[in-house]
N, C-alpha and C positions, 0 to 999 in steps of 0.2 A: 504494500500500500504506500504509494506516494505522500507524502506531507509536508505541504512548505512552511514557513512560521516567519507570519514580520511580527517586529517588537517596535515599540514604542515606550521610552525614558525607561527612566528607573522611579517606582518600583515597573516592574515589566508588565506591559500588556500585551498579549500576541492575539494575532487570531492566525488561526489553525487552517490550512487547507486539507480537508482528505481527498481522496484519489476521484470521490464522488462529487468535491467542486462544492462543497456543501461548506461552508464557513462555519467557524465557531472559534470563541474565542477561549483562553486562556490567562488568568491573572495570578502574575506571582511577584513577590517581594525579594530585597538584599536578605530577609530575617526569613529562613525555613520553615525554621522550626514554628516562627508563629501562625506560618500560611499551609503549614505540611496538611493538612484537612481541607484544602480547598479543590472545590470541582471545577466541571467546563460548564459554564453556563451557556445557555441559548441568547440568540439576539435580546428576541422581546425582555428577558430578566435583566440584560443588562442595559437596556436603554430603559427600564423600571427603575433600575438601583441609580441611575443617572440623572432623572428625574426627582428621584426625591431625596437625594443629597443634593443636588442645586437648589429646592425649594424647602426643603425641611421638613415640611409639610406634606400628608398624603392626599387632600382632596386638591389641593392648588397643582401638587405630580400629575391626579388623576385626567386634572382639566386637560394639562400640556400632553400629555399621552395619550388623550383625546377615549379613555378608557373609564367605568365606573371607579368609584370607591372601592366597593367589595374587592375588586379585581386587584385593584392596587394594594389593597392591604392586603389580598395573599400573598403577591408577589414581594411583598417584604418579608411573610413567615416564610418564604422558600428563601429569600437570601441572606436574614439570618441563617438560617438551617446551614447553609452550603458554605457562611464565612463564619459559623460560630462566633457571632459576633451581633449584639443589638443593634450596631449601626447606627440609628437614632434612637436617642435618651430623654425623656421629659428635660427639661430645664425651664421653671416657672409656667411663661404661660404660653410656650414654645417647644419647639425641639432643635436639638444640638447633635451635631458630629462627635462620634465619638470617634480616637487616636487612629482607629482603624481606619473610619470612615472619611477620616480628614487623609490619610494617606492615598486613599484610590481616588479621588477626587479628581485631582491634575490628570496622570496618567489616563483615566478612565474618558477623560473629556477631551484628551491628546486625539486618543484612536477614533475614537465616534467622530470625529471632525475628519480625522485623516477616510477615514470608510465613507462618511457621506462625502467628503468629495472626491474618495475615488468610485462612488457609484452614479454622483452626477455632475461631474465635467460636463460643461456643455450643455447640460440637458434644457434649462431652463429656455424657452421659445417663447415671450408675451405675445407674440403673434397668434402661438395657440394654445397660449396659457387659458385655464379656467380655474379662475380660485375670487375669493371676497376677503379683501381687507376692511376689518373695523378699525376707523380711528376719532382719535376725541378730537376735539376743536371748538376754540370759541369763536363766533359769526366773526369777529375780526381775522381771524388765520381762513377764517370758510372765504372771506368777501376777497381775501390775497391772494388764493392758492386756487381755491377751488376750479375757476371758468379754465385756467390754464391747465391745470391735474388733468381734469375731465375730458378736453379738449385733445389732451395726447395721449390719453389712455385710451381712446375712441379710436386716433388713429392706429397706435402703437397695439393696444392690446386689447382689442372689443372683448375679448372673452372675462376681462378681469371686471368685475362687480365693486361699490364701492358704498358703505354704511357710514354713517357720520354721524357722531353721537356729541354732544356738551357736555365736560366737566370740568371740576375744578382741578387743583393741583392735584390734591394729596388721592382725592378720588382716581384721579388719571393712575396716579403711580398704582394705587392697589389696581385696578385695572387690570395694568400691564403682569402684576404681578400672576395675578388668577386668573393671567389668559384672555379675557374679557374683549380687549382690545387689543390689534397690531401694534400702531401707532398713535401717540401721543404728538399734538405740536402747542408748544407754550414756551414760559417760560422758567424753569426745571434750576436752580440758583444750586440746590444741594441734594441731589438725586442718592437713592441707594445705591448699595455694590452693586446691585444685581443688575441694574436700570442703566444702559449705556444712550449718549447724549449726542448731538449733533448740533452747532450750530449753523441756522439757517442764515440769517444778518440778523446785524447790528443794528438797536434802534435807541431814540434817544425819547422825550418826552416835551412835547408843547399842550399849551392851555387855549382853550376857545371860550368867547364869547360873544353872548350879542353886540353887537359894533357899536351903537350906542350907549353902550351902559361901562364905555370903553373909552382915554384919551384920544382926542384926533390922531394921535400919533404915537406908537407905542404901546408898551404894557400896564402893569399896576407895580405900583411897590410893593413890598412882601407885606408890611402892615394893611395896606385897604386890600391885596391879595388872599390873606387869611381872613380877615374880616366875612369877605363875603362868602355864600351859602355855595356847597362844592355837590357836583354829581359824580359818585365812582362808580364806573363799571366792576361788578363782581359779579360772581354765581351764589354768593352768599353773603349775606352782610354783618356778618362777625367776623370775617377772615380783613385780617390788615392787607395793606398793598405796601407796594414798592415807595411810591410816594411818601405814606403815612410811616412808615418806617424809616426815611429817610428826615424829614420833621420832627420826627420823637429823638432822633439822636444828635437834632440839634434845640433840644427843650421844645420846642412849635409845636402846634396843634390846627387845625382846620375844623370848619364845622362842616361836616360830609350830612346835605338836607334830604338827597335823594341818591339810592342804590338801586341801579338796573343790570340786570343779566347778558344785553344789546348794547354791543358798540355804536350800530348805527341808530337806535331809539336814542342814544342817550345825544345824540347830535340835536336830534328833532325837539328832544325837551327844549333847548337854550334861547331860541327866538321870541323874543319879547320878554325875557326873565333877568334878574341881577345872576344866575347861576352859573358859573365855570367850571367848564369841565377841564381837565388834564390826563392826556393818553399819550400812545403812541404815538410818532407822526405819520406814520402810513396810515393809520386810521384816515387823518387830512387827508393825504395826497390821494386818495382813492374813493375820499365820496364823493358824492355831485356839488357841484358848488352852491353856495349859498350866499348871496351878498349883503344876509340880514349879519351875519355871522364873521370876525376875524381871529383868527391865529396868532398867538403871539409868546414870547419865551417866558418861561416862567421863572419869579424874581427870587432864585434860588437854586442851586447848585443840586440837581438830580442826577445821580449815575444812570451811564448809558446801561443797556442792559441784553443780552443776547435772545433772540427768540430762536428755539430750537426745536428739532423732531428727539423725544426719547421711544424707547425700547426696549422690550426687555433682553439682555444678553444668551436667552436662548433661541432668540432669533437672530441672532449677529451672522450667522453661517447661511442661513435661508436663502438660497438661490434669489427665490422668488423676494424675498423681502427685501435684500439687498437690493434689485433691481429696483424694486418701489421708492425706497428711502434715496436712491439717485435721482429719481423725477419728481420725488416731491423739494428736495434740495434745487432742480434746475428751474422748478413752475416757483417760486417763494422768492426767488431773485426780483427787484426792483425790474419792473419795467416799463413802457412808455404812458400808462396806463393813468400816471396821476395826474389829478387835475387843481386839485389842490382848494383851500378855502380862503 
């Protein structure tokens, strides 16, 4: 019987060829004696035990392995069983790698990456792709991205389907984490390990208001700027923003009168009101003009800020997803489109 064996770091991952072209793989350590009871697992057990050492967790595994509960919780009593080893341990109100489990990790995530891409070099065709990406977005990233996405996904790859869903940050991230979602676009300042980040550009922050309720020329000063009644865009109006957070670390405060969910409602509010808003400036440069309404720099020093696509790192490798996360990077790009207020 024929048997070839590629290996992967140390501790060693192989997988096995038999004579019948049937793969299987093989996991061993520098320490024998501690792995001297280990068997050959089958795919499916070990893209299981892959899964829920990346997540910790067996229903968030179950999700990504697109398989029930029940299922996945056998397949951790079968790989205990086979590494004499719990693997995951309670810890509070979590679960945790135990020494074994943090050693197959790397190795384990080395070969699964090298096998899927020696199973799909090439493969991925959006011309006759058919798959549905879910991703969150607020109507600001929808009104930027979206007409261009859409537009070259039609050409490029009619078979791919496209769900768009709103939330907020911290929603987005568990999202990603329990599969929920493909892609995330916002903006992501201190993302988990697990969660890898992209920035799309760079944005900075101006204030609008009704023109009349506005110098002939110019802004407000920060005193009649706080003074007056503020609209923040949020999905929630207990969650701070960028702005408010920037203000509080210099003692300031604002009185925020009205929270909407709509970038572009919160536009519509401001004509004929003392109310200023403060956003992005693409928001401006991209709605319809309004000549009740002016733009102008806000009398205070705000950090610019990245708007970005996150992910969860178990899709980093994803043929198909990579392709995605390149054309939503290329459709997010500034383009001739703005008209400005």
């Amino acid at each position: 019987m024929h048997t070839e064996i590629l290996s992967f770091g140390e501790p060693m991952l192989g997988m096995v060829c038999h004579s019948s072209n049937e793969w299987k793989f093989v996991l061993c350590t520098d320490s024998i004696h501690r792995m001297d009871n280990l068997r050959r697992l089958d795919l499916n057990l070990l893209l299981a035990l892959h899964a829920l050492l990346a997540e910790r967790h067996v229903t968030r595994a179950a999700l990504r392995l697109h398989r029930s509960q029940p299922a996945v919780s056998h397949a951790l009593a079968q790989l205990r069983e086979a590494f004499k080893d719990p693997l995951l341990v309670r810890q509070g109100s979590g679960m945790a790698l135990t020494p074994l489990a943090r050693d197959l990790l790397q190795p384990l995530e080395a070969a699964l990456g090298q096998l899927d891409a020696l199973l799909h070099e090439g493969a991925f065709d959006p011309g006759r792709a058919t798959r549905r990406f879910q991703v969150a977005m607020s109507d600001y990233a929808a009104h930027l991205v979206l007409p261009s996405l859409l537009g070259q996904l039609r050409k490029e790859a009619p078979g791919i389907d496209l769900a768009v869903c709103q939330a907020g940050r911290d929603t987005a991230m568990a999202q990603l984490a329990d599969g929920e979602i493909d892609l995330a676009l916002g903006v992501f300042p201190n993302p988990p390990p697990h969660i890898k980040v992209q920035t799309l550009f760079d944005e900075h922050f101006v204030s609008i208001a009704d023109r009349h309720s506005l110098p002939p020329r110019g802004g407000l000063p920060l005193a009649q700027w706080l003074a007056r009644p503020h609209v923040l865009v949020a999905t929630r109006p207990d969650v701070g923003s960028e702005i408010d957070l920037a203000l509080g670390a210099q003692g300031l405060r604002r009185r925020v009168a009205v929270v909407l969910p709509h970038w572009r409602a919160s536009l519509d509010v401001l004509p004929g009101t003392d109310l200023i808003l403060t956003v992005a400036s693409r928001t401006v440069d991209h709605a319809p003009r309004d000549r009740r309404l002016r733009a102008f720099t806000p009398p205070l020093d705000l950090p610019r800020f990245a708007f970005q696509q996150a992910w969860h790192a178990r899709r980093d490798a994803d043929a198909a997803h990579c392709w995605f996360r390149g054309l939503v990077k290329a459709c997010s790009q500034p383009g001739s489109r703005a008209t400005g207020v």
